[in-house]
mmCIF file of the N, C-alpha and C atoms, coordinates in Angstrom:
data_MODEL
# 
_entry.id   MODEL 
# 
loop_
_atom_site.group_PDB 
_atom_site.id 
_atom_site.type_symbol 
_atom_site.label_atom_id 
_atom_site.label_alt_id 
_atom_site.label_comp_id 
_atom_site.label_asym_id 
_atom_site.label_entity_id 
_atom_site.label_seq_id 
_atom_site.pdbx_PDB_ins_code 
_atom_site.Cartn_x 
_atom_site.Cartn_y 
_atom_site.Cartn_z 
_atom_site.occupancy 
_atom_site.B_iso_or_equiv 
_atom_site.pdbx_formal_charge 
_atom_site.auth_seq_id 
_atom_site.auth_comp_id 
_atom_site.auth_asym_id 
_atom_site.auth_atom_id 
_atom_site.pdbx_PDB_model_num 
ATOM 1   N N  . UNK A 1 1  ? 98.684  113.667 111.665 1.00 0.00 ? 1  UNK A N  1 
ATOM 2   C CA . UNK A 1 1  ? 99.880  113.086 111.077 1.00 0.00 ? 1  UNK A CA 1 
ATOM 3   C C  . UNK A 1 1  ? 99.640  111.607 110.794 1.00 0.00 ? 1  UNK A C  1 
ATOM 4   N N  . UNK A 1 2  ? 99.856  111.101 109.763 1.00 0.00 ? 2  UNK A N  1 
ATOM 5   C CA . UNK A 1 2  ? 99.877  109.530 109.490 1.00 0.00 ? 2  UNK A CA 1 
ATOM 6   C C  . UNK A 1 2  ? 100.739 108.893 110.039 1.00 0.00 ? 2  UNK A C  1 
ATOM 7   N N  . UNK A 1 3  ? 100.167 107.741 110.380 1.00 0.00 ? 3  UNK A N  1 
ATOM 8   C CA . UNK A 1 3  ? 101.058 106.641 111.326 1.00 0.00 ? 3  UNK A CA 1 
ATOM 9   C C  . UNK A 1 3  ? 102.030 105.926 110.070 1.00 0.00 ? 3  UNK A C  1 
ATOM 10  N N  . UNK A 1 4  ? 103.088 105.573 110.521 1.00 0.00 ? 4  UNK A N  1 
ATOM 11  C CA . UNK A 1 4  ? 103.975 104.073 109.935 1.00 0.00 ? 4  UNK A CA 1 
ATOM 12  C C  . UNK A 1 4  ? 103.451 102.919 110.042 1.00 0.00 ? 4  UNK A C  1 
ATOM 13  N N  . UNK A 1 5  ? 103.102 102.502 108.878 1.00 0.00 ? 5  UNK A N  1 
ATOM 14  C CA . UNK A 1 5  ? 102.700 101.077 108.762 1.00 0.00 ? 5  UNK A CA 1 
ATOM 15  C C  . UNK A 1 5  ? 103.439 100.166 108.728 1.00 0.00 ? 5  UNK A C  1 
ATOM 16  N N  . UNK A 1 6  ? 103.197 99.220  109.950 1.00 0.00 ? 6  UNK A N  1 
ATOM 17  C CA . UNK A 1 6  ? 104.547 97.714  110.090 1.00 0.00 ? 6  UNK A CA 1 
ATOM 18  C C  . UNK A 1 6  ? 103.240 96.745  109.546 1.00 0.00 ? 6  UNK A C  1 
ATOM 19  N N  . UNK A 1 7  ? 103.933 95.639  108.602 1.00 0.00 ? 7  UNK A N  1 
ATOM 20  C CA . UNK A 1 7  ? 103.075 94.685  108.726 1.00 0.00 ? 7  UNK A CA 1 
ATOM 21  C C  . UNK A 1 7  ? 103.777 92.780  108.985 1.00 0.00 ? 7  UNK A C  1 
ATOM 22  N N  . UNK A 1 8  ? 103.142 92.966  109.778 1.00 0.00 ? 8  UNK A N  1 
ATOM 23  C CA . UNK A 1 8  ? 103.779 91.356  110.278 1.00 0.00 ? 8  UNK A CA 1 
ATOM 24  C C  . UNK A 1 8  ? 102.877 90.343  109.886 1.00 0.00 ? 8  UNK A C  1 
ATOM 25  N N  . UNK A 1 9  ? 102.910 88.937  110.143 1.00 0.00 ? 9  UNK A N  1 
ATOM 26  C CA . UNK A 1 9  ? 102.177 88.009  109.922 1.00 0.00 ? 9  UNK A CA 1 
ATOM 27  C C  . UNK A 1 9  ? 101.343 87.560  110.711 1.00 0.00 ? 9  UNK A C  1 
ATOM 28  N N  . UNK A 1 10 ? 101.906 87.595  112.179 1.00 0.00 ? 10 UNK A N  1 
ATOM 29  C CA . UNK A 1 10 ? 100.472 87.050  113.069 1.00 0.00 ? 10 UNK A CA 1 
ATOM 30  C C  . UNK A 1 10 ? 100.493 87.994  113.860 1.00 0.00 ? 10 UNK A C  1 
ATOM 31  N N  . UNK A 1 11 ? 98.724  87.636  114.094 1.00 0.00 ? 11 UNK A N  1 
ATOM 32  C CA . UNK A 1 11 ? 98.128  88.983  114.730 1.00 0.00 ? 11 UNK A CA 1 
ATOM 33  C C  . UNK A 1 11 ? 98.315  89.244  115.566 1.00 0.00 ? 11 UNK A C  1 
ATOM 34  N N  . UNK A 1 12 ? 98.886  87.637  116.565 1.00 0.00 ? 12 UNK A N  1 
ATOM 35  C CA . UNK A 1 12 ? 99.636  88.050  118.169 1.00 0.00 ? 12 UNK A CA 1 
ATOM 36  C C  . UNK A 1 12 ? 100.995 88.702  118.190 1.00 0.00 ? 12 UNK A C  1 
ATOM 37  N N  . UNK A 1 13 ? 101.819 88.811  117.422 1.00 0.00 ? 13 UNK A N  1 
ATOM 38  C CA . UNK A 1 13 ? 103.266 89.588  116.783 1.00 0.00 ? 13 UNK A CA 1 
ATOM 39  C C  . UNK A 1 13 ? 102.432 90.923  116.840 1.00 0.00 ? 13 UNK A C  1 
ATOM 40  N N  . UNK A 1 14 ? 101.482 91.157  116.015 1.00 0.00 ? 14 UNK A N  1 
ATOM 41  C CA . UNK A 1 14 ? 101.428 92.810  115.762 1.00 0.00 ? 14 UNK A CA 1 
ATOM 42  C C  . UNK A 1 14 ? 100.955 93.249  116.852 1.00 0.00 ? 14 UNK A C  1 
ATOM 43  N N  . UNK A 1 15 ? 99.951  92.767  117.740 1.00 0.00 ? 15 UNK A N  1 
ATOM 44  C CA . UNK A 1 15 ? 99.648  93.150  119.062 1.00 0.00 ? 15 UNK A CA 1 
ATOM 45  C C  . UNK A 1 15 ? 100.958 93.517  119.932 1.00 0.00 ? 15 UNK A C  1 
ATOM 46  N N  . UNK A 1 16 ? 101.833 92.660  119.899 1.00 0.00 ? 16 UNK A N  1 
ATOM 47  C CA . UNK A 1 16 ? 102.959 92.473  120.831 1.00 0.00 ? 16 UNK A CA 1 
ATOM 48  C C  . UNK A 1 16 ? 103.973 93.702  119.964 1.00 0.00 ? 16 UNK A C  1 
ATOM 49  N N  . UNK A 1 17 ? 104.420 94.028  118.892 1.00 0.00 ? 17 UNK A N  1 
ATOM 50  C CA . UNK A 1 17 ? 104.956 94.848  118.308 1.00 0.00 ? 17 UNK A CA 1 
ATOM 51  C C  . UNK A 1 17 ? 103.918 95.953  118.396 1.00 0.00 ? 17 UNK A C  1 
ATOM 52  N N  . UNK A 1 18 ? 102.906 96.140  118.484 1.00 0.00 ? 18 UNK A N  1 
ATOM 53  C CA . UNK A 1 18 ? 102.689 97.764  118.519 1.00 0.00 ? 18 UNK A CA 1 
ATOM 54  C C  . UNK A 1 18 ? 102.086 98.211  119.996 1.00 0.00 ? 18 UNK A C  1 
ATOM 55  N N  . UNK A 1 19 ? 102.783 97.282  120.854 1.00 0.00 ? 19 UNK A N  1 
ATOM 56  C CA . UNK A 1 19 ? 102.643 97.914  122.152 1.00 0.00 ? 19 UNK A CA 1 
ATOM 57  C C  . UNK A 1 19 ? 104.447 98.392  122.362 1.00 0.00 ? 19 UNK A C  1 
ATOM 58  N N  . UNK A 1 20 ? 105.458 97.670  121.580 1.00 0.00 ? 20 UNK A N  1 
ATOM 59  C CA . UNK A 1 20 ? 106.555 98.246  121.950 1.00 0.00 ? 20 UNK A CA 1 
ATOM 60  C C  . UNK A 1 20 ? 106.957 99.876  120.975 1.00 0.00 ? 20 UNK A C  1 
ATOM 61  N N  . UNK A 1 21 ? 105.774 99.603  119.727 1.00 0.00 ? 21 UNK A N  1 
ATOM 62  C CA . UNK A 1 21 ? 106.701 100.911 119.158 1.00 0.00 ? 21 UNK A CA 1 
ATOM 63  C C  . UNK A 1 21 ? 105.546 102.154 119.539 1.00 0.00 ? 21 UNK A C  1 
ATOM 64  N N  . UNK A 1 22 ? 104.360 102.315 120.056 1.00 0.00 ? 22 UNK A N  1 
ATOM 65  C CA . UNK A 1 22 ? 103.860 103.406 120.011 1.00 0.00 ? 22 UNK A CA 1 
ATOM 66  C C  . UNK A 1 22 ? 102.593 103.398 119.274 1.00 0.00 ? 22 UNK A C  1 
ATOM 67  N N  . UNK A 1 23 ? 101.988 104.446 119.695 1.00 0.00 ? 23 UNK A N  1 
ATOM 68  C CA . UNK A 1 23 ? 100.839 105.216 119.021 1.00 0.00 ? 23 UNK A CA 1 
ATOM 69  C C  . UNK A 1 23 ? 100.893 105.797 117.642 1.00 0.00 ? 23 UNK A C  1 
ATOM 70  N N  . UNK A 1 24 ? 102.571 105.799 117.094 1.00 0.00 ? 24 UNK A N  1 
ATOM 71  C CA . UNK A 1 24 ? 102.741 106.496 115.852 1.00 0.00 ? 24 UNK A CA 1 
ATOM 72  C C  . UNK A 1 24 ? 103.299 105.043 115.078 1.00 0.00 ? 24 UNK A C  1 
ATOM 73  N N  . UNK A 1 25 ? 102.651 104.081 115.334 1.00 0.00 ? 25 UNK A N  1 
ATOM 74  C CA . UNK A 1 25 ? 102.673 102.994 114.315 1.00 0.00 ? 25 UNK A CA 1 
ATOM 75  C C  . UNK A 1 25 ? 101.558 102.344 114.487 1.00 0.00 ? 25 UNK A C  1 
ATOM 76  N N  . UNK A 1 26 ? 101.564 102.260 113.392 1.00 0.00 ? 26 UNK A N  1 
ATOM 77  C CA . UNK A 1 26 ? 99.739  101.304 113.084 1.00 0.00 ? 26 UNK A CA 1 
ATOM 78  C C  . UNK A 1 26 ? 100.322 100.041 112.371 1.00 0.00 ? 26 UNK A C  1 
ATOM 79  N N  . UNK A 1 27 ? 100.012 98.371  113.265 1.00 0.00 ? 27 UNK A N  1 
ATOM 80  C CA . UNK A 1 27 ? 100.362 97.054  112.977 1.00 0.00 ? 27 UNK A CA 1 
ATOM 81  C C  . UNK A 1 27 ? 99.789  96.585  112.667 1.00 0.00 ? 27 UNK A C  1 
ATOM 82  N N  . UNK A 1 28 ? 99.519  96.159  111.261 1.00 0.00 ? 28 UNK A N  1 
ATOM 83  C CA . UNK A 1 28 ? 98.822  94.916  111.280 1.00 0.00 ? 28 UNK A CA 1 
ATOM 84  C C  . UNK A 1 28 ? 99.169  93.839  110.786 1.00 0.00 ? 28 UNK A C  1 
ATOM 85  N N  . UNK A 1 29 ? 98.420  92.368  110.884 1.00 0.00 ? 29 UNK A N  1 
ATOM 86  C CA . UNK A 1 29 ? 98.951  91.155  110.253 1.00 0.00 ? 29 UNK A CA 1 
ATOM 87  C C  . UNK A 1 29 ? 97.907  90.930  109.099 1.00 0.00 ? 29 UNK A C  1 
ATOM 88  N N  . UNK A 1 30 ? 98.855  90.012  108.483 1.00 0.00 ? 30 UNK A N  1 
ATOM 89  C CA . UNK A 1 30 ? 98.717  89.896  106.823 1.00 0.00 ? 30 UNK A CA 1 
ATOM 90  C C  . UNK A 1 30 ? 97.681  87.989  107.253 1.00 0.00 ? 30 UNK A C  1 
ATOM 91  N N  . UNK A 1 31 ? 98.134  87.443  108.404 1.00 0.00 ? 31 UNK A N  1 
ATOM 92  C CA . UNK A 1 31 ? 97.557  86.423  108.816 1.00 0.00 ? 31 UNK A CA 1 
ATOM 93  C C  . UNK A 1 31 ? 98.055  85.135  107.671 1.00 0.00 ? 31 UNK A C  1 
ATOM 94  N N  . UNK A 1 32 ? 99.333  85.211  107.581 1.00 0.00 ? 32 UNK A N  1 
ATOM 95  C CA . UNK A 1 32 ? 99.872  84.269  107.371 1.00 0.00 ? 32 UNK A CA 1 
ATOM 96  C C  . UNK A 1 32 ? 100.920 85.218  105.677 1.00 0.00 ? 32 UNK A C  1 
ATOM 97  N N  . UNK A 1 33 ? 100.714 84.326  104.764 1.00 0.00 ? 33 UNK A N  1 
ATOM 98  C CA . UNK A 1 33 ? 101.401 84.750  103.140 1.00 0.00 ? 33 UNK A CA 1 
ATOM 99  C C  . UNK A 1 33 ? 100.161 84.885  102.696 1.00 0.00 ? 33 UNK A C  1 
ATOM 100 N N  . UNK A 1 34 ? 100.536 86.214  101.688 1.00 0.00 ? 34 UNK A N  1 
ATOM 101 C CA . UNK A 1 34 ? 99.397  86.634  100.610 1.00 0.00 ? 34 UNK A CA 1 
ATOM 102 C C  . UNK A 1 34 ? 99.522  86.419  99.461  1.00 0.00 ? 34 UNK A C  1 
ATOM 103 N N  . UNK A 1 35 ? 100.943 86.269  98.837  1.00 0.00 ? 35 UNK A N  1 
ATOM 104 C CA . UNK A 1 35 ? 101.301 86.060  97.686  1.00 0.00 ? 35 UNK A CA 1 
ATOM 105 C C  . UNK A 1 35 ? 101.818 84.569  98.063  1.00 0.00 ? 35 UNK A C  1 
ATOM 106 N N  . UNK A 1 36 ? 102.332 84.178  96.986  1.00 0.00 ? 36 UNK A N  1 
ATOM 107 C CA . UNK A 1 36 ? 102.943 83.079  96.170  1.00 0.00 ? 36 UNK A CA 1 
ATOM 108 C C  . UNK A 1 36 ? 103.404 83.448  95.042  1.00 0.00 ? 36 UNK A C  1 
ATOM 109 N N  . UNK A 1 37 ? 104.115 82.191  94.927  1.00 0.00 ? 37 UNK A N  1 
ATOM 110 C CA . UNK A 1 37 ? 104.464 81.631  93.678  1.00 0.00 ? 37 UNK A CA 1 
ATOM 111 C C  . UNK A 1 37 ? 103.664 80.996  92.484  1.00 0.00 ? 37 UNK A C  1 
ATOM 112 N N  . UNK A 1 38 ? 103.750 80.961  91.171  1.00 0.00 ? 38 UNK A N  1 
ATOM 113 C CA . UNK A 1 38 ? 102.225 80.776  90.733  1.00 0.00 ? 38 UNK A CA 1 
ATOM 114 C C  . UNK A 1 38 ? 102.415 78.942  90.185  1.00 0.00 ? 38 UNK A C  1 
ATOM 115 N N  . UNK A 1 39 ? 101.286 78.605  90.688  1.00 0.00 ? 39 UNK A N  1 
ATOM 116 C CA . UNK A 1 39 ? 101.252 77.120  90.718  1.00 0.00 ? 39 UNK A CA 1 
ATOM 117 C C  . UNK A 1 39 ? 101.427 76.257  89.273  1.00 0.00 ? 39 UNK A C  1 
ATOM 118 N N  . UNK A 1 40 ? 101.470 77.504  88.203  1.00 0.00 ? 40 UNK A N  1 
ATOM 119 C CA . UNK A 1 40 ? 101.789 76.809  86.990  1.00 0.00 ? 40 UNK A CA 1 
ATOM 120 C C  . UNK A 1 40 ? 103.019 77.968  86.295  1.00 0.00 ? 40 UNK A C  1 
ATOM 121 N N  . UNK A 1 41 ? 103.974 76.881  85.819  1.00 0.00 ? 41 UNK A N  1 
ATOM 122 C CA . UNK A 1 41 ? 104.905 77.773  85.194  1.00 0.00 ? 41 UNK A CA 1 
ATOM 123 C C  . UNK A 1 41 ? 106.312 78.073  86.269  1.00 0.00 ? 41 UNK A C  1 
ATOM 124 N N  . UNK A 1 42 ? 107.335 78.494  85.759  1.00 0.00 ? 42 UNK A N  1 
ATOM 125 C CA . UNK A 1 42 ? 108.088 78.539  86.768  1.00 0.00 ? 42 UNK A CA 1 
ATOM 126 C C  . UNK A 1 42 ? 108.552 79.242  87.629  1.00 0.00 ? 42 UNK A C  1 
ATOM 127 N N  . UNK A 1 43 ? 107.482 80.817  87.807  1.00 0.00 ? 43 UNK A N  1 
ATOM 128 C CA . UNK A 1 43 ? 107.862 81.397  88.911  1.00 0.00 ? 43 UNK A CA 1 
ATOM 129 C C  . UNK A 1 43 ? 108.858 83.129  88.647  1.00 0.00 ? 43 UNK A C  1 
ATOM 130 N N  . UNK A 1 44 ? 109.796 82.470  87.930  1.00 0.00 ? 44 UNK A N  1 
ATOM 131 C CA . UNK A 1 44 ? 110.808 83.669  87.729  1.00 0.00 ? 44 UNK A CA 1 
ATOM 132 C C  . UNK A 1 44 ? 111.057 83.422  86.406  1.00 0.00 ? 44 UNK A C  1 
ATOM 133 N N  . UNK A 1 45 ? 111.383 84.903  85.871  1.00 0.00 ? 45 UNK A N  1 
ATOM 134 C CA . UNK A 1 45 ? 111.748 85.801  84.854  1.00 0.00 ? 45 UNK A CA 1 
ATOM 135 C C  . UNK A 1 45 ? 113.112 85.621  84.007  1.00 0.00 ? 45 UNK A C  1 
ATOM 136 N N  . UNK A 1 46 ? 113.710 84.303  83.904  1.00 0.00 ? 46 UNK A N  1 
ATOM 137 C CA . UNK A 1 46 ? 114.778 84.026  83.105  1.00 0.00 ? 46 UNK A CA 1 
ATOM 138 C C  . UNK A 1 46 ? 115.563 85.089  82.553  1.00 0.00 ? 46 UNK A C  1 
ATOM 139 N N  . UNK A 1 47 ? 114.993 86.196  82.063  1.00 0.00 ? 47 UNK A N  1 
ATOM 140 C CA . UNK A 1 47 ? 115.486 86.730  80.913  1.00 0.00 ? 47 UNK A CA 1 
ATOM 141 C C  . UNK A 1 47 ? 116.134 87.914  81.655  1.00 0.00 ? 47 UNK A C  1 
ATOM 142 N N  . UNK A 1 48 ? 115.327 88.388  83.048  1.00 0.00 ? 48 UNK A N  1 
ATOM 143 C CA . UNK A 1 48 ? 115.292 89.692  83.488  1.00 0.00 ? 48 UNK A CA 1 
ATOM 144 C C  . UNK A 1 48 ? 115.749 89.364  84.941  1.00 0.00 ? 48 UNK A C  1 
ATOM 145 N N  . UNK A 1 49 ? 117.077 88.900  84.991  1.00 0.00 ? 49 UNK A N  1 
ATOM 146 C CA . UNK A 1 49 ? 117.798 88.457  86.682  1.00 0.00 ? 49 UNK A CA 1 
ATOM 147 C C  . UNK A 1 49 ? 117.004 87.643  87.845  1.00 0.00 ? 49 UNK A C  1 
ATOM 148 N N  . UNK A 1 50 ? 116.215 86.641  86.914  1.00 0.00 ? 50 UNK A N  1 
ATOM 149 C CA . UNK A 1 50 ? 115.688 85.782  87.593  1.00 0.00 ? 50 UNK A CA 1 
ATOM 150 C C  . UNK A 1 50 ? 114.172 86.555  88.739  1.00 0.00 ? 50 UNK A C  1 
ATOM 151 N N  . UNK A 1 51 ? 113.993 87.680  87.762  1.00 0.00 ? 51 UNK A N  1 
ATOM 152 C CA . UNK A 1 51 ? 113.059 87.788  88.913  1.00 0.00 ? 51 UNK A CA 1 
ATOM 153 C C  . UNK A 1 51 ? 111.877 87.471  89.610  1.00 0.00 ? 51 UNK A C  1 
ATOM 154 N N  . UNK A 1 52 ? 111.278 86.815  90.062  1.00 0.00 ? 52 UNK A N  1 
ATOM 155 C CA . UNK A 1 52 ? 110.198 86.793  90.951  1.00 0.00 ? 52 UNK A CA 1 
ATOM 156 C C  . UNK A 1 52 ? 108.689 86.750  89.859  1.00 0.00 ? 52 UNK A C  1 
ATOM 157 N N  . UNK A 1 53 ? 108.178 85.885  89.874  1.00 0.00 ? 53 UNK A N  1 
ATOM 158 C CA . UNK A 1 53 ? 106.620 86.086  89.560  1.00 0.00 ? 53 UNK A CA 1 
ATOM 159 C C  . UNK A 1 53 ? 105.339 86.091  90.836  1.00 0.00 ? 53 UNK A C  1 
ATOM 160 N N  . UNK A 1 54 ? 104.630 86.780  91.186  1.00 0.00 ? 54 UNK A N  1 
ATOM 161 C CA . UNK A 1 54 ? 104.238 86.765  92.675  1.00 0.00 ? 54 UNK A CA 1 
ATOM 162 C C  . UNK A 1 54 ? 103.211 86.577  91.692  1.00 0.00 ? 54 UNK A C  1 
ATOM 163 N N  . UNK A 1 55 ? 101.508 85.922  92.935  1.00 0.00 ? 55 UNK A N  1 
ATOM 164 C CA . UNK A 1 55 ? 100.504 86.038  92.428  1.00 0.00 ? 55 UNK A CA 1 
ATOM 165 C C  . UNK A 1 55 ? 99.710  86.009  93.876  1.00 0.00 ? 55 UNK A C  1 
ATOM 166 N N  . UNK A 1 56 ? 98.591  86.506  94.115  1.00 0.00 ? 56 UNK A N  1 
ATOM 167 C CA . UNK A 1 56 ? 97.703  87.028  94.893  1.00 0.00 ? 56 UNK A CA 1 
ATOM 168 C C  . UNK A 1 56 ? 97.302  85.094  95.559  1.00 0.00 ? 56 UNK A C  1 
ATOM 169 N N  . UNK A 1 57 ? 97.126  84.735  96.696  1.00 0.00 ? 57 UNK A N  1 
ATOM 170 C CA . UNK A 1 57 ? 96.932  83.618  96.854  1.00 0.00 ? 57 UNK A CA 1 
ATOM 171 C C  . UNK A 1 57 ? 95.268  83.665  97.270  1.00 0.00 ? 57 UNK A C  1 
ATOM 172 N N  . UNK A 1 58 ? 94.526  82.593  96.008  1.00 0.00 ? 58 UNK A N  1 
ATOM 173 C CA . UNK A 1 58 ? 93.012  82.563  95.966  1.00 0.00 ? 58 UNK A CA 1 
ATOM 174 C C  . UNK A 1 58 ? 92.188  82.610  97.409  1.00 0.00 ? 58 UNK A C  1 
ATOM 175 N N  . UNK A 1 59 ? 91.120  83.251  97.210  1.00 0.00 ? 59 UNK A N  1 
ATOM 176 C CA . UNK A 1 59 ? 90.212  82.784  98.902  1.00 0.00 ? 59 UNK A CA 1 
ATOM 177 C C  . UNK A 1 59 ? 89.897  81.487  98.979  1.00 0.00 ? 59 UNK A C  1 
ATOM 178 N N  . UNK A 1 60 ? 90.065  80.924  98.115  1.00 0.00 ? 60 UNK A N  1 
ATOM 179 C CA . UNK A 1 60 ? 89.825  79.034  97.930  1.00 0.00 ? 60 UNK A CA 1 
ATOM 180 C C  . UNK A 1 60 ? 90.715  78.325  99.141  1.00 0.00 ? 60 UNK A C  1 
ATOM 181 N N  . UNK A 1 61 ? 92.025  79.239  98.791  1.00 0.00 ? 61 UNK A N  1 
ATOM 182 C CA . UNK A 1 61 ? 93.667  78.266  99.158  1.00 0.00 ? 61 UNK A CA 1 
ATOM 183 C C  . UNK A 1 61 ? 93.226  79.157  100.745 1.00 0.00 ? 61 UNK A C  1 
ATOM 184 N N  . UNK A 1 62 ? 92.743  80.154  101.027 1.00 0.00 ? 62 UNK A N  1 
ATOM 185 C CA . UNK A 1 62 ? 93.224  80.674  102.181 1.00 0.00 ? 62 UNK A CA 1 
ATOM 186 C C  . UNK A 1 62 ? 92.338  81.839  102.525 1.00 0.00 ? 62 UNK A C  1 
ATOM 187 N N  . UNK A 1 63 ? 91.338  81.886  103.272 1.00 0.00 ? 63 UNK A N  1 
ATOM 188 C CA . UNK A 1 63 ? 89.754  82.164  103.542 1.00 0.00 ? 63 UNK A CA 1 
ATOM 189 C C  . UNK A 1 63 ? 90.452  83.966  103.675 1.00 0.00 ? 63 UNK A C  1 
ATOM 190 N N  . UNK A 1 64 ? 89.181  84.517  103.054 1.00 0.00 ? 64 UNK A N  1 
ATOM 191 C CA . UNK A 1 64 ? 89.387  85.695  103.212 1.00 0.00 ? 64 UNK A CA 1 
ATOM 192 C C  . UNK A 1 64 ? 90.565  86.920  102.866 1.00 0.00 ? 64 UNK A C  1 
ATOM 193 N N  . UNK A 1 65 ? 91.251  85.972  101.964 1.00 0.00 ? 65 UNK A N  1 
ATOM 194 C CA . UNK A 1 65 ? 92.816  86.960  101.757 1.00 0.00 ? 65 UNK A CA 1 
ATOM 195 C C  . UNK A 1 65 ? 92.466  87.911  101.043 1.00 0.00 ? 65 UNK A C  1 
ATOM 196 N N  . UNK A 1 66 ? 91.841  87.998  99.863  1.00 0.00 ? 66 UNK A N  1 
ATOM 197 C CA . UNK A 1 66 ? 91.042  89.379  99.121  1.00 0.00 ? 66 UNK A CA 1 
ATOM 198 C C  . UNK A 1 66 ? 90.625  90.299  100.089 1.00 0.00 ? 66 UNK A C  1 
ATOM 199 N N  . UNK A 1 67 ? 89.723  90.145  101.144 1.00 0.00 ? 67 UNK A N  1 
ATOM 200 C CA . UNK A 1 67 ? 89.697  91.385  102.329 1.00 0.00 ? 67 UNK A CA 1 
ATOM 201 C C  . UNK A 1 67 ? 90.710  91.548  102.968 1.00 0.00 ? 67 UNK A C  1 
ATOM 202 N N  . UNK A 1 68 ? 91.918  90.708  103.103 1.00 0.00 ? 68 UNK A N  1 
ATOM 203 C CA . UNK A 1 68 ? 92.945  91.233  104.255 1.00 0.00 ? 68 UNK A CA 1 
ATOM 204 C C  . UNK A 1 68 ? 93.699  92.057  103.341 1.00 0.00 ? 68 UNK A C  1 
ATOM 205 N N  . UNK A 1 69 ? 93.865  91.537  102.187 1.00 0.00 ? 69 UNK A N  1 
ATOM 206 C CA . UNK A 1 69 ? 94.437  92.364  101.212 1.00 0.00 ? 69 UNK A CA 1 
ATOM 207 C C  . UNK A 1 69 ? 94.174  94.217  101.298 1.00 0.00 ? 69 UNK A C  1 
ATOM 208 N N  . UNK A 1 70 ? 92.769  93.852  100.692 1.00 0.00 ? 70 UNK A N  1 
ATOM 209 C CA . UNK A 1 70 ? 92.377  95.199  100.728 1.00 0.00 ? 70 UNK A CA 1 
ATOM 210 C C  . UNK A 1 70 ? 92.676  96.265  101.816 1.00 0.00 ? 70 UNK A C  1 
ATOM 211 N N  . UNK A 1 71 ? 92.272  95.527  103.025 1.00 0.00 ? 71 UNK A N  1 
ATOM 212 C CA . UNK A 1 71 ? 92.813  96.274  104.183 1.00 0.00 ? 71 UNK A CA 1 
ATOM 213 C C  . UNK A 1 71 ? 93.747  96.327  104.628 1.00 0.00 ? 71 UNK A C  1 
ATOM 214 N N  . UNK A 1 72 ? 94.783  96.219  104.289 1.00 0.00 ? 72 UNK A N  1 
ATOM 215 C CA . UNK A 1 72 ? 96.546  96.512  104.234 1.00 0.00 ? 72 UNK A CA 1 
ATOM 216 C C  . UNK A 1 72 ? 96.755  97.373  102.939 1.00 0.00 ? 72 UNK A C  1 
ATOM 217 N N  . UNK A 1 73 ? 95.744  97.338  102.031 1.00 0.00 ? 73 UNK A N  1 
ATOM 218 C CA . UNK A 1 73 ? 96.317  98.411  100.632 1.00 0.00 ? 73 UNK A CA 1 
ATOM 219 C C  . UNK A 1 73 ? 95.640  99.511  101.616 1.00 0.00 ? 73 UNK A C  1 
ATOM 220 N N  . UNK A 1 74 ? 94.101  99.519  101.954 1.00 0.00 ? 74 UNK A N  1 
ATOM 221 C CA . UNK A 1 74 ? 94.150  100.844 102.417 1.00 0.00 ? 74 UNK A CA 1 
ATOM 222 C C  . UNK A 1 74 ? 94.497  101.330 103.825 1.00 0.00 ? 74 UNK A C  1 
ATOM 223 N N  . UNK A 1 75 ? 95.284  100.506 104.547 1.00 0.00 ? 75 UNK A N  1 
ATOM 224 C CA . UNK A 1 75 ? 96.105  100.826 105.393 1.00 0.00 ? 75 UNK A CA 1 
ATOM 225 C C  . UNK A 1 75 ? 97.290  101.555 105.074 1.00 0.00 ? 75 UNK A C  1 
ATOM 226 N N  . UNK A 1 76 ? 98.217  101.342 104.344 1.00 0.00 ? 76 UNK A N  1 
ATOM 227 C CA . UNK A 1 76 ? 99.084  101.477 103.477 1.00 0.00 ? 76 UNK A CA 1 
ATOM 228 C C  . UNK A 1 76 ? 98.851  103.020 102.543 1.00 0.00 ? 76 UNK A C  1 
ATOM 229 N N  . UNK A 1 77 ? 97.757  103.043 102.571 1.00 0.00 ? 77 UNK A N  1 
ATOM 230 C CA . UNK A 1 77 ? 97.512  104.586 101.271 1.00 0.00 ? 77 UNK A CA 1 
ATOM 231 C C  . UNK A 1 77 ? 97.365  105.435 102.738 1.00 0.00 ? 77 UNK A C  1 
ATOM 232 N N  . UNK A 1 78 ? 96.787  105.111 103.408 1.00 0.00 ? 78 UNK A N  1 
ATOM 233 C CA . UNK A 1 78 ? 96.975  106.073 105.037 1.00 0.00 ? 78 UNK A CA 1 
ATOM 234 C C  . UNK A 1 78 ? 97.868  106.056 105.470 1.00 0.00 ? 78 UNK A C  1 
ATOM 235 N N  . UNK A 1 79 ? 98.820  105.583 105.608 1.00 0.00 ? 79 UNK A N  1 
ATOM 236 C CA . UNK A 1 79 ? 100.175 105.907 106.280 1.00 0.00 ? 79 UNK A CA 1 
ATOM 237 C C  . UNK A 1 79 ? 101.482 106.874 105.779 1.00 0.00 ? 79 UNK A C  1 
# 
């Protein structure tokens, strides 16, 4: 059976959260924000209820986020 995926931000939270919910949740941390806001332009969608422009935050700005990424997408396709 696939576990429920929680994902929190720090890794001492997900330790501490997946000793309270069980063996049938799999925690992990994202190790801080993955997305943003994009550093040029203004972000949201004027036209379409203000919505949201997200963008992937570079391994430049924040070491390694392309692998944490990945391993929360395929955390995520397992659950």
């Amino acid at each position: 059976m696939a576990k429920n995926l929680v994902i929190v931000e720090s890794p001492a939270k997900a330790k501490t959260i997946n000793k309270y919910l069980g063996k049938d949740y799999l925690v992990k941390a994202s190790i801080g924000h993955i997305k943003d806001l994009p550093s040029k332009g203004l972000g949201v969608d004027v036209d379409h209820n203000f919505q949201p422009t997200y963008e992937l935050i570079p391994d430049s700005k924040k070491r390694n986020n392309k692998k944490i990424v990945a391993e929360l997408k395929k955390a995520a396709k397992e659950a």
